[in-house]
N, C-alpha and C positions, 0 to 999 in steps of 0.2 A: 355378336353380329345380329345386326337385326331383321325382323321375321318380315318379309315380304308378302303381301298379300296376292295372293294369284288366285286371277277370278278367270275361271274357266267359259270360254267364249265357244261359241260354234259358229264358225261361217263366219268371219269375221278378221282370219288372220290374212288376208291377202292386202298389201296395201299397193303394191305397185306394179306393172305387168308388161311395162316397155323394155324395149332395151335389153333384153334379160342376155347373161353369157351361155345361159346353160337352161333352158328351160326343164321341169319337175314333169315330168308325166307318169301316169299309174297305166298301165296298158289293160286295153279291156277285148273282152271278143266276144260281142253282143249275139252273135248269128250262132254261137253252140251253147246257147243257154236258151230255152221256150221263153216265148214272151211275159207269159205268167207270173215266172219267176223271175224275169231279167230285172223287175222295179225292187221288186225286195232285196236283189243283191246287190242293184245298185247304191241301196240304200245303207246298208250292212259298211260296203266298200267305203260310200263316202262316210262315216261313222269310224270304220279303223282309221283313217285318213287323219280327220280331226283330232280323234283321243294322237294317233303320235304327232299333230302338231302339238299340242299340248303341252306332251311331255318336251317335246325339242323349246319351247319358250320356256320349260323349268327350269332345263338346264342349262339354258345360256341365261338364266338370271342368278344360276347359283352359280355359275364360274365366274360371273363379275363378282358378285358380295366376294366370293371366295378368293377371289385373284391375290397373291400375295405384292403388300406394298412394304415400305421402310419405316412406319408409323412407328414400332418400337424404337428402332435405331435414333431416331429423332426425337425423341424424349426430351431434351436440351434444348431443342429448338424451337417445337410446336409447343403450342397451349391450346387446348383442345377444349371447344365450346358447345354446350349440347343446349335445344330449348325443346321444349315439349308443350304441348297447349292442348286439350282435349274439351271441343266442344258438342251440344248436341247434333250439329250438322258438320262437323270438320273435325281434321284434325291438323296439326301442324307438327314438326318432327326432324329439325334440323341437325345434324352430327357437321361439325366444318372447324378448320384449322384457325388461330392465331399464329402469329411467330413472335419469339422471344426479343422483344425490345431492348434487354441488357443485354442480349449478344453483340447487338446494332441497333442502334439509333435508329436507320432507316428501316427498322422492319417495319414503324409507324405506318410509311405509307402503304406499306400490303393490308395493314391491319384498317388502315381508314376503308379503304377501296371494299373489304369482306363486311365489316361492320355498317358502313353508309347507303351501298347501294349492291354487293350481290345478297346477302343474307338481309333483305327486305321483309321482316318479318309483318311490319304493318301492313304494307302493300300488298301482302299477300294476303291477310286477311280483308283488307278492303277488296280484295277481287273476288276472294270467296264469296264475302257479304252479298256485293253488288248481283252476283252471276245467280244468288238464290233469288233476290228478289226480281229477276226479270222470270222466275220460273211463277206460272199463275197460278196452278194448282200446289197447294200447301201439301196434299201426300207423295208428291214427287219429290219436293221439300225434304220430307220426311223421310223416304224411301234412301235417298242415297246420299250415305255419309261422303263429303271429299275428304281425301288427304294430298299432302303436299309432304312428301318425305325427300330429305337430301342427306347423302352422307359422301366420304371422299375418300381417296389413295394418294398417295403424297410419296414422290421419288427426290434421291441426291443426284447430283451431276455434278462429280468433280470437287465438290463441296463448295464449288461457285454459284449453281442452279436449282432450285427446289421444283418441281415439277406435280402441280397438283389436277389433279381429274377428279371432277365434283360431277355425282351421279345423282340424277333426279328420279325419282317417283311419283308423278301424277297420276292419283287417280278424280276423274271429272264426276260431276253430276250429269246422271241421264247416261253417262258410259259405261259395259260391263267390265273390261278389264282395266288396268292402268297403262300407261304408256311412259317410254323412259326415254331420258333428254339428256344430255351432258355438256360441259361446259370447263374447258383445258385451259390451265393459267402457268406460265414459266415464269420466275420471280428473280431477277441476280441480286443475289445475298450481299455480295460488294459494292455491287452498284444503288441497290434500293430502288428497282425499275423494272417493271413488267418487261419481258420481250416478246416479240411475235415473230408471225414469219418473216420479215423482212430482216429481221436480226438473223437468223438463222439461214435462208438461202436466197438466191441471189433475185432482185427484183425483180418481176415482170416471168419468172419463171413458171408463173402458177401453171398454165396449159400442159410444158413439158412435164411438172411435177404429178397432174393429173393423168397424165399416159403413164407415167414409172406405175402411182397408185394401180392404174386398171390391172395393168400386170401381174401386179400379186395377187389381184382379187383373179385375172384368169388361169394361173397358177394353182391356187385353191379349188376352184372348180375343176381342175384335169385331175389332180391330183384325189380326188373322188372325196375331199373334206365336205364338212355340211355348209356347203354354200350353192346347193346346186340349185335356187331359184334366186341368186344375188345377182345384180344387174351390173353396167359399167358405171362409174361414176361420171355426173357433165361437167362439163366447166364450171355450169354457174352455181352446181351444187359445192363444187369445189373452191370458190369464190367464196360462199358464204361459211364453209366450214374451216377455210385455210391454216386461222390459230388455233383449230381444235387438236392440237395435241401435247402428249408427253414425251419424255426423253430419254435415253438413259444415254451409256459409251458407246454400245453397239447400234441401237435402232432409235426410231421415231415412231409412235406410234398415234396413228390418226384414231380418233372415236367419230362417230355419226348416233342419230338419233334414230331410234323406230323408223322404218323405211324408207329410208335413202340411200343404202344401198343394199340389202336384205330388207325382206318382210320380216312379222314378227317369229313367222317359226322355225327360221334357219338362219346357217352364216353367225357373225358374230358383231357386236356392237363397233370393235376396232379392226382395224389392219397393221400387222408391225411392216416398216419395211427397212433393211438391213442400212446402215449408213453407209456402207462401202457403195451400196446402190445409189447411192442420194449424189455420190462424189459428182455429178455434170450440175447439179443444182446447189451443191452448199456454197456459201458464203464464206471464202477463206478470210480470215483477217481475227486477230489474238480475242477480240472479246465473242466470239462462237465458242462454246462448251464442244460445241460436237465437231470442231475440228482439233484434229488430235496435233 
């Protein structure tokens, strides 16, 4: 598993502040502490504050690396491609699945789609390139390596569905810590064809779909788990993340990126939500995996 860099930030983990289910507050009582002393302890307080965001962004970045997937089990069927590039100003750092062509013919088409246009390795060095030379000072240049690291989790469904969540690591020039992004692919191994939402539940459902989601995220918050500054989800955030998920028999689970719906130092990157839940939304009909 590979080593994540965590670059320790202050003041800097709040990204988003509307909306919130459950707002974070530290309770303070300014009138029985002298003036003298109220700056320094405010300063102390907001100081513990940060160091446990901190620690709360280490550990939701090592539950994800850690999360257990099916990558062994599927040995047969994945061919696993790693690239590595280590420049003076970058780095490049890809871990991402192939699938086995003698199993199926059409695994060809998953393997063009990862090969041609997700796993962009020029392109991505073309942005690096371009993005240093608008910086005009050469020691800022200098100062901050980028990296761009991906690695993935890869689920069965049924032995019909392969289910992959590709985890990103950017880290920018000019930023102190990285920031992390994901990008959900379901593949039918029979059929040789991406599926999305609309394969899975029932069209135009997205709204009601984003009420079920708020649900569990206010659920999570009563329940006193660490999401207590996670906000609801909107529509149009839910619009643009719709095929961001995985599958398994029992749930669905959505991912989001760095604050959209936690900041970076609580709450959790995903939300599972039970399929027995889903039943007013799914899609009955034989080529749904998740209908049983």
């Amino acid at each position: 598993m590979k080593k994540l860099y965590i670059i320790l930030l202050i003041g800097l983990f709040s990204c988003k502040n509307d909306t919130k289910l459950k707002p974070f507050t530290i309770p303070e009582d300014e009138t029985s502490i002298p003036t003298e002393i109220s700056s320094d302890s405010a300063i102390a307080q907001d100081k513990d504050i940060d160091a446990s965001k901190v620690l709360s962004i280490e550990l939701k970045q090592k539950t994800l690396i850690e999360k257990r997937d099916e990558r062994s089990e599927l040995q047969e069927l994945i061919i696993e491609k790693n690239y590595f590039k280590e420049k003076d100003a970058y780095t490049i750092d890809f871990t991402y699945p192939l699938l086995n062509e003698d199993l199926n013919p059409t695994n060809v088409n998953f393997n063009e789609y990862i090969n041609d246009y997700y796993v962009d390795i020029t392109g991505t060095e073309a942005e690096i390139i371009e993005g240093k030379e608008l910086i005009c000072d050469t020691l800022d240049t200098d100062r901050f390596r980028e990296k761009r690291y991906i690695d993935y989790k890869i689920y069965n469904v049924n032995e019909q569905l392969v289910s992959i969540l590709f985890y990103k690591e950017n880290f920018y020039s000019g930023t102190l810590h990285p920031t992390y992004s994901f990008d959900c692919m379901n593949f039918d191994l029979e059929r040789g064809v991406f599926m999305n939402y609309e394969d899975f539940f029932i069209d135009g459902s997205e709204e009601e779909f984003a009420d079920i989601l708020n649900e569990e995220i206010s659920k999570k918050v009563m329940v006193g788990e660490m999401y207590y500054d996670c906000w609801e989800l909107s529509d149009d955030d839910f619009f643009e993340y719709k095929n961001n998920f995985v599958v398994n028999e029992t749930y669905v689970e959505y991912y989001f990126d760095d604050c959209v719906i936690c900041p970076s130092y609580t709450g959790s990157y995903s939300i599972k939500i039970p399929v027995i839940t889903l039943m007013p939304v799914l899609k009955k009909y034989n080529l749904n995996p998740l209908v049983l």
